[in-house]
PAZAPA-705074 format. One line per 8 residues: number of its first residue (from 1); their letters; for each residue x, y, z of N, C-alpha, C. Coordinates in steps of 0.001 Angstrom, whole numbers. Layout:
N
NUM) a) X/Y/Z/X/Y/Z/X/Y/Z ~ ... $
***
This chain:
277
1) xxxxxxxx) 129424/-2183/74940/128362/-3105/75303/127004/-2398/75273 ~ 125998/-3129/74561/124817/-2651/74727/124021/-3251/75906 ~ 123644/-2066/76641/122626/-2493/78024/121033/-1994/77755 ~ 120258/-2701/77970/118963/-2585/78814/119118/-2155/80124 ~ 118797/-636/80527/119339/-529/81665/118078/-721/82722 ~ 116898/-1038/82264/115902/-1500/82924/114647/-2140/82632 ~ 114348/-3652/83085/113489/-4696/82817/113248/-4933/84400 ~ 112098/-5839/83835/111304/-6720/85089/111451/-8417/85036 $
9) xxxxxxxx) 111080/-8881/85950/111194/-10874/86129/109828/-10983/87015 ~ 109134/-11541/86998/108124/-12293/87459/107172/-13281/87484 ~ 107198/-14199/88890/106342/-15541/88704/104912/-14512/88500 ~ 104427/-14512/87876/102647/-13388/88385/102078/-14117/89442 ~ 101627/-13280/90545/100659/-14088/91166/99480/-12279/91066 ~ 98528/-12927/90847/97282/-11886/90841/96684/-11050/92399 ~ 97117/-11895/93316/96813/-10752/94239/98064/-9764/94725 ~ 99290/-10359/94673/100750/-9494/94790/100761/-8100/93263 $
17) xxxxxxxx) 100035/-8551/92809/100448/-8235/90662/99843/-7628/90709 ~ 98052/-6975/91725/96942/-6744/91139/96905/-5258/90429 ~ 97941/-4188/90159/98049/-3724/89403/98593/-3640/87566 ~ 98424/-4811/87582/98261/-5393/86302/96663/-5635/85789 ~ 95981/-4881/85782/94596/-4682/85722/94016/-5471/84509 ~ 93068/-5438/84129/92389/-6124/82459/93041/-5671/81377 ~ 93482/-4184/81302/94008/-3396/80859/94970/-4075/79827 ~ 95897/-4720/80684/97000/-5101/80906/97045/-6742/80726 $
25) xxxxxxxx) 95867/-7485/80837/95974/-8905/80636/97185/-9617/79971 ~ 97903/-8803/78612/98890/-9818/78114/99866/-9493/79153 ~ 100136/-9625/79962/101168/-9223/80803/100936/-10131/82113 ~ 99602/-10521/82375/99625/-11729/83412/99918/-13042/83295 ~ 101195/-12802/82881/101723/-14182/83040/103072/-14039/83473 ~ 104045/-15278/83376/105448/-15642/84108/105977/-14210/82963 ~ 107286/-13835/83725/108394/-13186/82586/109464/-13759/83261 ~ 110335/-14461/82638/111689/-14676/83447/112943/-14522/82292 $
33) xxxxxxxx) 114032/-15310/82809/115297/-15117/81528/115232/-15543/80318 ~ 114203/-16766/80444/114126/-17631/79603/113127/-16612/78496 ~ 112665/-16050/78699/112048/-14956/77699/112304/-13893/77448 ~ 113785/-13245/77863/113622/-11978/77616/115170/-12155/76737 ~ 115803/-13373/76886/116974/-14032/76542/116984/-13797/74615 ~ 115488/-14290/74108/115341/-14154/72565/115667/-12697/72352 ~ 115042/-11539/72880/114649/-10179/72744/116213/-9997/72068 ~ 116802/-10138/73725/118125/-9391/73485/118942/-9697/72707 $
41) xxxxxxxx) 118748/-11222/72523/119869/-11667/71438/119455/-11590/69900 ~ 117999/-11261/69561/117295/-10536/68499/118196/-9403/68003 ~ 118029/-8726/69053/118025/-7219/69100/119693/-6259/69367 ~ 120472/-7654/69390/121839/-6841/69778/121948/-6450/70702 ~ 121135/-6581/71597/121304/-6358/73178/122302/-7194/73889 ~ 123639/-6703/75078/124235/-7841/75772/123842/-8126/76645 ~ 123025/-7026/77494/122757/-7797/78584/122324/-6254/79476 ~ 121716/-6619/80720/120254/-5979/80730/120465/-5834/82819 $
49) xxxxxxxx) 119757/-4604/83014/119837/-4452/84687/118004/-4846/85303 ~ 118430/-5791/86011/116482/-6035/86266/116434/-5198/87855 ~ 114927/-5204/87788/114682/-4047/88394/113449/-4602/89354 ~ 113360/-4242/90302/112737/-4655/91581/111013/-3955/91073 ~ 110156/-5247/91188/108504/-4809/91058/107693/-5321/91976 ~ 108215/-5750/93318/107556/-5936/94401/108302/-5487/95563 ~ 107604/-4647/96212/108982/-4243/97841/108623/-4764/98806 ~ 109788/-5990/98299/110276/-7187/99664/111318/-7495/99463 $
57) xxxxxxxx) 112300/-8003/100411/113494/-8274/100219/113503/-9780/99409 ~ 112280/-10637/99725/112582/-11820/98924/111941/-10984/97472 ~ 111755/-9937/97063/112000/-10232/95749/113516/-9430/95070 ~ 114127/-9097/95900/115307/-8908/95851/116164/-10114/95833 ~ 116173/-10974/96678/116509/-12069/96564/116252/-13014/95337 ~ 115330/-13427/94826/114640/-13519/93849/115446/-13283/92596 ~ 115290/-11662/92194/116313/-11378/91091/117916/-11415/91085 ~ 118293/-11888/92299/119945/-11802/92738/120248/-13154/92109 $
65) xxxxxxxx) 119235/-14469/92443/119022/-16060/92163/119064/-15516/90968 ~ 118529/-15129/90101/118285/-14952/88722/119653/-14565/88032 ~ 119968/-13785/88385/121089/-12881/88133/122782/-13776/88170 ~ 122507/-14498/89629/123654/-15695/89471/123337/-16420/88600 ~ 122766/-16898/88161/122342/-18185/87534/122226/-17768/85859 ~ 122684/-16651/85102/122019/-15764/83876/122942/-14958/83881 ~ 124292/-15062/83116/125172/-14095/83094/124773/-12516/82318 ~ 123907/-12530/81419/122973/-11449/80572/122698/-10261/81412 $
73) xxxxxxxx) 122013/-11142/82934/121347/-9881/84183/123186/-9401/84703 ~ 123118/-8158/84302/124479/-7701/84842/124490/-7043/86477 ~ 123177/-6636/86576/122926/-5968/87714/121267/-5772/87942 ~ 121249/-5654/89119/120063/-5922/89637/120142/-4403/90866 ~ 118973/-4171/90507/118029/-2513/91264/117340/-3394/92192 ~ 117368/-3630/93548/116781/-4356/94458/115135/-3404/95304 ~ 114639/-4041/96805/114242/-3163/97695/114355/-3357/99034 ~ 114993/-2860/99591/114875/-2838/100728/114333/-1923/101810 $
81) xxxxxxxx) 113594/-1937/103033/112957/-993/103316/114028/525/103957 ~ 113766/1163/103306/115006/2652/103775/113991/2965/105002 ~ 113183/2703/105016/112895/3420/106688/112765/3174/107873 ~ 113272/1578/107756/114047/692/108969/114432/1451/109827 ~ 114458/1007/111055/115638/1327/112020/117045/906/111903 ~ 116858/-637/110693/117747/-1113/110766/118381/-1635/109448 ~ 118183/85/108915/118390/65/107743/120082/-298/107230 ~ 120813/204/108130/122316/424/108039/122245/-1159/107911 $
89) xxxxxxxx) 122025/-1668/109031/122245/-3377/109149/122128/-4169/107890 ~ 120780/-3563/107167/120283/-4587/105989/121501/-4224/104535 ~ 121354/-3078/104293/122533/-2518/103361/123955/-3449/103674 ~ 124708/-3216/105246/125206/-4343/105404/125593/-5498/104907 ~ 124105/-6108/105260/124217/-7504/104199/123850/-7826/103092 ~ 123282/-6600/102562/123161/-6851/100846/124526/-6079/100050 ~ 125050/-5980/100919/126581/-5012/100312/127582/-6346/99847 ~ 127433/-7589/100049/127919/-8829/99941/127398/-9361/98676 $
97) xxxxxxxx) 126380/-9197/97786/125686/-9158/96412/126548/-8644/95228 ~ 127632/-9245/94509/128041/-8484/93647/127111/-7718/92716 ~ 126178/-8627/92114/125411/-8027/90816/124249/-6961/91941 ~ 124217/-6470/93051/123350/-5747/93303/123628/-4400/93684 ~ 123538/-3586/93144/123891/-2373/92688/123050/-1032/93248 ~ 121596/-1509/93397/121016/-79/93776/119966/-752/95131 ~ 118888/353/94924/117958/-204/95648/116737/1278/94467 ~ 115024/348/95055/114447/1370/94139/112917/1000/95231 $
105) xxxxxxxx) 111847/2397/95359/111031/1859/95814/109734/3059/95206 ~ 108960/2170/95297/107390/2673/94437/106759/3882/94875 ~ 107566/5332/94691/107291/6285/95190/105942/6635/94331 ~ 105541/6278/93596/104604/6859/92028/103070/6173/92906 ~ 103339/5708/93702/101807/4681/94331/102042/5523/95765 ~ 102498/6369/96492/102166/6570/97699/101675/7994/97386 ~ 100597/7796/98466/99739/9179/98358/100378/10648/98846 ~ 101340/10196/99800/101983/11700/100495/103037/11781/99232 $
113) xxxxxxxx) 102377/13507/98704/103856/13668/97522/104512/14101/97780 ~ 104926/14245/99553/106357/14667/99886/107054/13860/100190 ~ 107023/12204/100183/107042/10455/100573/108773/10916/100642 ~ 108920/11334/99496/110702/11330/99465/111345/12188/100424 ~ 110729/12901/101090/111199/13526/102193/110498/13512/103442 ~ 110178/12456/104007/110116/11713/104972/111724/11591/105611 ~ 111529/11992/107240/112841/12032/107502/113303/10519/107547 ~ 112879/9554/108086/113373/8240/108228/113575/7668/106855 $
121) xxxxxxxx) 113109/8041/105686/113353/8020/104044/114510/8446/103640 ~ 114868/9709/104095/116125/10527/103864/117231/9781/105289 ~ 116840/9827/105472/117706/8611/106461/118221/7611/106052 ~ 118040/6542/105388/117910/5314/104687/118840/6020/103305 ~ 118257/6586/102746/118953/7203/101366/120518/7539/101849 ~ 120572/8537/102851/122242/8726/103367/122529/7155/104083 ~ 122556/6489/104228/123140/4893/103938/123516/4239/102874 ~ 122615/4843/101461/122750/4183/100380/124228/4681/100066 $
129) xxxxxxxx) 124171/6173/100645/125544/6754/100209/126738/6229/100505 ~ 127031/5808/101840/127846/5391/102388/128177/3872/102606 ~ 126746/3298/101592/127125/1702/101195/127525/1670/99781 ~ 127360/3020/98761/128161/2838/97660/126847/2281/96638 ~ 125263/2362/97065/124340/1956/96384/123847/2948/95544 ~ 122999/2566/94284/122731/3674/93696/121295/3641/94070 ~ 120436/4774/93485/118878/4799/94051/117835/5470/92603 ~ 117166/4201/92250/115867/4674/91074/115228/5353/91769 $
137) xxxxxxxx) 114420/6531/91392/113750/7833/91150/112177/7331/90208 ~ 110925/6646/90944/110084/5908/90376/108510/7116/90784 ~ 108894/8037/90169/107595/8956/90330/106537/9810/89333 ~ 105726/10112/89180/104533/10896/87980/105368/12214/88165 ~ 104570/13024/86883/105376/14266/87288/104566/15038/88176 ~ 103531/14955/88995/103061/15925/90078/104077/15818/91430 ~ 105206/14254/91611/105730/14340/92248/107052/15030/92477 ~ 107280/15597/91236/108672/16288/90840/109380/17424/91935 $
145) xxxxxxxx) 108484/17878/92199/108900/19233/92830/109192/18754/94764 ~ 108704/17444/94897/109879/16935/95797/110790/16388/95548 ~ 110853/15570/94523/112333/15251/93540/113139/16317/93818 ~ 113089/17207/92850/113747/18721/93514/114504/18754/94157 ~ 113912/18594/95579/114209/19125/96587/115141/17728/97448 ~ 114150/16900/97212/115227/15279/97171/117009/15459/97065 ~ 116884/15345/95816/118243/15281/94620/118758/16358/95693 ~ 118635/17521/95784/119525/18725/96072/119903/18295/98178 $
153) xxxxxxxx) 119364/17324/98413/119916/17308/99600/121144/16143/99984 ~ 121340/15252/98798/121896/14426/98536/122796/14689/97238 ~ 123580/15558/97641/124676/15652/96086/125384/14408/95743 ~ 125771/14266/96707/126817/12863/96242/126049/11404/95857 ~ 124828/11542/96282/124240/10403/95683/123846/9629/94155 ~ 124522/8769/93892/123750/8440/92397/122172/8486/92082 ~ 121509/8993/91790/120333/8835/91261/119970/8597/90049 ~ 118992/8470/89607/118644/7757/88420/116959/7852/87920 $
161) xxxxxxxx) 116559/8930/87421/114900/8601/87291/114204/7858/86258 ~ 113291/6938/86546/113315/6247/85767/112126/6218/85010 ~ 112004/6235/83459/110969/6590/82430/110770/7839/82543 ~ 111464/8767/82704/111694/10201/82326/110440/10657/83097 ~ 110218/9935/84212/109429/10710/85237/107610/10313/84990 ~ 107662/10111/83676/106439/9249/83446/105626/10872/83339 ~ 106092/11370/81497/105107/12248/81362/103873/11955/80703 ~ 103008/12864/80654/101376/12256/80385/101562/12684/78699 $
169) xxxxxxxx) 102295/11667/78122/102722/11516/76762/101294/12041/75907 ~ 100292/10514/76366/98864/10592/75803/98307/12125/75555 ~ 98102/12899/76525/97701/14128/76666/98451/15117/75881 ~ 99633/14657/75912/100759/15888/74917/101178/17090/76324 ~ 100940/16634/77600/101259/17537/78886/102779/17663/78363 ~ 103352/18812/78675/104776/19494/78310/105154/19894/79530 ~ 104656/21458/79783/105467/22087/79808/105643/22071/81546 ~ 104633/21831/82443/104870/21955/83875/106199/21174/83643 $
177) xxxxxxxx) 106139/19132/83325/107047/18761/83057/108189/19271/83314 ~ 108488/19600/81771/109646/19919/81396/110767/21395/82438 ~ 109570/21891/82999/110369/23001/83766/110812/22198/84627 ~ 110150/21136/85775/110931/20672/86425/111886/19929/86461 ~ 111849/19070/85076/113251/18175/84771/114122/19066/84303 ~ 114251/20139/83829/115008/21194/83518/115664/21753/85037 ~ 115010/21498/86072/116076/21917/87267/116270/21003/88009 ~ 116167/19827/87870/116641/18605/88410/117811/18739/87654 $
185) xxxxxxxx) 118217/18226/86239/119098/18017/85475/119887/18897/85705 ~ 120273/19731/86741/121045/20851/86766/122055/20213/88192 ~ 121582/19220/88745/122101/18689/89723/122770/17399/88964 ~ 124183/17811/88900/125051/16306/88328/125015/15133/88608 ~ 124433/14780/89512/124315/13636/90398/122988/12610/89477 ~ 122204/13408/88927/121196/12377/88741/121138/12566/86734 ~ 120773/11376/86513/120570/10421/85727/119334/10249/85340 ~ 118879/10421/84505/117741/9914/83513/117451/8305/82729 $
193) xxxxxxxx) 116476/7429/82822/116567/6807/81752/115095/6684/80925 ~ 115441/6807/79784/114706/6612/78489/113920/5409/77871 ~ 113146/5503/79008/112591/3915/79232/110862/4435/79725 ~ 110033/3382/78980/108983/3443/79882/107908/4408/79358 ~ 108377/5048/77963/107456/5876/77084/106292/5456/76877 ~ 106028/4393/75908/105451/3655/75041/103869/3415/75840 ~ 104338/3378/77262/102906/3069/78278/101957/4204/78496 ~ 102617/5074/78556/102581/6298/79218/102014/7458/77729 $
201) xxxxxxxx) 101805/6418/76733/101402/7215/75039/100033/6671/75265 ~ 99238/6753/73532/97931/6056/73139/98564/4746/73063 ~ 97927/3405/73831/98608/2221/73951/98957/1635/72503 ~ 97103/1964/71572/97553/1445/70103/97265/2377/69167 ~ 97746/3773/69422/97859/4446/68099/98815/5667/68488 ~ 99889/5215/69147/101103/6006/69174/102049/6147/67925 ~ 103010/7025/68009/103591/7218/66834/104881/7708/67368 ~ 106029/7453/66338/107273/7874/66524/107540/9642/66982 $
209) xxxxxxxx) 106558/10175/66612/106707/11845/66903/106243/12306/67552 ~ 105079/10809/68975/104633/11276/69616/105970/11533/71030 ~ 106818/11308/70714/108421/10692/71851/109153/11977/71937 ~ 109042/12683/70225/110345/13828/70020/110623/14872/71216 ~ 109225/15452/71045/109732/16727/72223/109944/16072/73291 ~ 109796/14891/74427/110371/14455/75207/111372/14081/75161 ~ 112068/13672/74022/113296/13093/74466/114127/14478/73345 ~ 113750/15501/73054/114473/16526/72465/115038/17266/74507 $
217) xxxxxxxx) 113819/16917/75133/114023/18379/75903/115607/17245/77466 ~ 115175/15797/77197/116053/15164/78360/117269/15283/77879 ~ 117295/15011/76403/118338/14910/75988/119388/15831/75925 ~ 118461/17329/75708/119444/18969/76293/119673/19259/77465 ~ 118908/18377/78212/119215/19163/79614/120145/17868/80369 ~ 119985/16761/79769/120603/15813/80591/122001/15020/80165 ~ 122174/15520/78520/122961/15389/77680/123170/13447/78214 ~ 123763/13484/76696/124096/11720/76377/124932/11189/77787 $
225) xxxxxxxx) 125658/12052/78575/126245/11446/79481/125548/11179/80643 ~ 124303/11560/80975/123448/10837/81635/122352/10270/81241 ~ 122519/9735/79907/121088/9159/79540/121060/7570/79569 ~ 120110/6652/79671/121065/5250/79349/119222/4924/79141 ~ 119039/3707/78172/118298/3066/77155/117667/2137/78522 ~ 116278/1838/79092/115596/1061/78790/114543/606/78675 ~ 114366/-672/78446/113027/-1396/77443/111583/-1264/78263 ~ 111826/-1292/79768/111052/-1688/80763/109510/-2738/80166 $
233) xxxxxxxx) 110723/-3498/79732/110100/-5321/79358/109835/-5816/80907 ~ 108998/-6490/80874/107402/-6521/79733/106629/-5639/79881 ~ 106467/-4753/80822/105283/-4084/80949/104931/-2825/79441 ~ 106212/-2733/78927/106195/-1928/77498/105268/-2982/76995 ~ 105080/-4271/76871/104587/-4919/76156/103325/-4962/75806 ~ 102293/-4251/76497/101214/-3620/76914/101108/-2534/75543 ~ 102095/-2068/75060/101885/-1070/74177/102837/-1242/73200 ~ 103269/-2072/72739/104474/-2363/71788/105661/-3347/71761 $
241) xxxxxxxx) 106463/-3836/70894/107160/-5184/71354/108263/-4505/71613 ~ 109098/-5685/71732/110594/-4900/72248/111366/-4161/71619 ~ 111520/-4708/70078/111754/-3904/69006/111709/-3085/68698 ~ 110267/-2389/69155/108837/-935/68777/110016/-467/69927 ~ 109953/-838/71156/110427/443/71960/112010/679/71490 ~ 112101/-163/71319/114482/-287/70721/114368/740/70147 ~ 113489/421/69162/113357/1152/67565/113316/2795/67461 ~ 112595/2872/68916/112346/4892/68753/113251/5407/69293 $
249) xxxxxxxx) 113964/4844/69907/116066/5331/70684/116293/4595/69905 ~ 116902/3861/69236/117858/4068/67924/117132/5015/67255 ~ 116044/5267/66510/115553/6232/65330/115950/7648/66102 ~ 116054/7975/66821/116579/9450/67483/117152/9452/67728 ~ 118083/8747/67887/120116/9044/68456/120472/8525/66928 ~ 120130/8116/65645/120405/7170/64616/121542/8231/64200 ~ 121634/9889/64519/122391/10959/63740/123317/11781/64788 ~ 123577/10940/65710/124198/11321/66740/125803/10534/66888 $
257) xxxxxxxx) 126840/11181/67101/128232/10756/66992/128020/9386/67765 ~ 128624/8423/66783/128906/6768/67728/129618/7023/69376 ~ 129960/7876/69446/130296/8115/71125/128913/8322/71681 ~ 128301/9377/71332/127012/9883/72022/126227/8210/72000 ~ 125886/7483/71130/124942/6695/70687/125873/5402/71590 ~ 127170/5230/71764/127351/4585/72944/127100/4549/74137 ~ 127277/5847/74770/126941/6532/76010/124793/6163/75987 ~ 124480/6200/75460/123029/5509/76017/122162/5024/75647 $
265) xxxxxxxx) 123262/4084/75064/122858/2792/74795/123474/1512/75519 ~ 124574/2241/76340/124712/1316/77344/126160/1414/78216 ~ 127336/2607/77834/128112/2885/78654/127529/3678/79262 ~ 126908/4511/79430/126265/5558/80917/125708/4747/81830 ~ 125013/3123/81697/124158/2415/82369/125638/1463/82880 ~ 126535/1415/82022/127129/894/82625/128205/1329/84017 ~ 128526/2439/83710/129038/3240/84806/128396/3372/85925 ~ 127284/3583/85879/126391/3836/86764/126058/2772/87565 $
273) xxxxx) 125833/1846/87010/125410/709/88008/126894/-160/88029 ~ 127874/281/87995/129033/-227/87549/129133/-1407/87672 ~ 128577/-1940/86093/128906/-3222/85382/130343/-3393/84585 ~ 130574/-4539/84638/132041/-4665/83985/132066/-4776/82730 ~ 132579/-4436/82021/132507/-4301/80569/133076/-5593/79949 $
***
């Protein structure tokens, strides 16, 4: 099965959205199933994990409605607040959600870059463990080096970072990068996905070779068995169609054994968020 292992759904409203800037205008509008439904069935896609872009539980709720109702959404990355008191409680009752699988929250927007190690944070996270949830990894790379330290206090946890950490593509920034995803990836537990480039390049004069050394260096250190494909529709849309982003993971796995080129393109996403095949 081919997965999208990460997209967005949204009514827009402009003061909840307001980081959707001018910048960004084609993107203020609705995205729901009913549009992302052509992409995939374009594109050979089966079906796709949506991913939480507001932290509230009704928009968790929100994509769960979606998700029943849209057999395509296989699983859904929710939010709930981990630094509750009553955090155990809420996990609880979202543990009753078949299609809801993780939880994910907007570490890349908070100013303290030690946010992930906040004790009542790391608190909440050892719940995810013991509710069997997995947890997106949503940070720049200046935040890495609490990642780090994150990941390594939580072995048993699934993790998952998502858009390869969001390197400063545009700039051609390497190498701080790459040292630190080079010792993350050393911790088995976490997961990469290959999603989320295309924004993070020149919006309209990127190029296929601007991707290589990033996805040469995830791909050695994180190998095909933790890599998994996605589109992060719509907001890619800002810099390319769905196709443009498909197109540069297939063109770089295109010479890679049909096992490898399964594994992430959509069995690693599927394990992980364990969707049924």
């Amino acid at each position: 099965m081919t997965l999208d292992a990460h997209q967005h759904f949204w009514h827009f409203d402009p003061v909840r959205d307001a980081w959707i800037d001018d910048s960004m205008k084609v993107i203020r509008r609705n995205f729901l199933p009913a549009d992302l439904k052509p992409e995939l069935d374009a594109h050979d896609v089966e079906g796709c994990v949506a991913v939480q872009a507001d932290q509230s539980e009704a928009e968790t709720h929100f994509l769960l409605q979606l998700a029943e109702k849209h057999d395509f959404i296989k699983a859904v990355v929710g939010w709930v607040d981990l630094q509750a008191d009553n955090v155990g409680e809420r996990l609880d009752y979202f543990s009753k959600f078949e299609k809801l699988a993780g939880f994910r929250h907007i570490v890349q927007a908070e100013r303290d870059v030690n946010f992930l190690l906040r004790k009542n944070f790391c608190r909440g996270i050892a719940a995810l463990e013991s509710h069997g949830f997995t947890y997106d990894i949503l940070v720049f790379p200046h935040q890495l080096g609490a990642v780090l330290d994150f990941v390594r206090r939580f072995p048993h946890q699934k993790f998952v970072i998502d858009h390869l950490a969001k390197p400063y593509i545009r700039d051609s920034k390497f190498d701080g990068w790459a040292t630190m995803m080079r010792e993350i990836a050393k911790q088995e537990n976490v997961f990469c996905k290959i999603s989320g480039m295309v924004t993070e390049a020149d919006w309209k004069n990127w190029k296929y070779q601007d991707f290589v050394p990033y996805l040469d260096l995830v791909t050695e250190v994180f190998g095909t068995r933790r890599l998994m494909f996605g589109s992060d529709w719509p907001v890619s849309l800002v810099a390319g169609s769905y196709g443009d982003v498909l197109g540069i993971v297939r063109r770089y796995f295109e010479h890679f054994s049909p096992e490898e080129k399964a594994e992430v393109m959509g069995k690693v996403a599927a394990g992980f968020y364990q969707i049924a095949s």
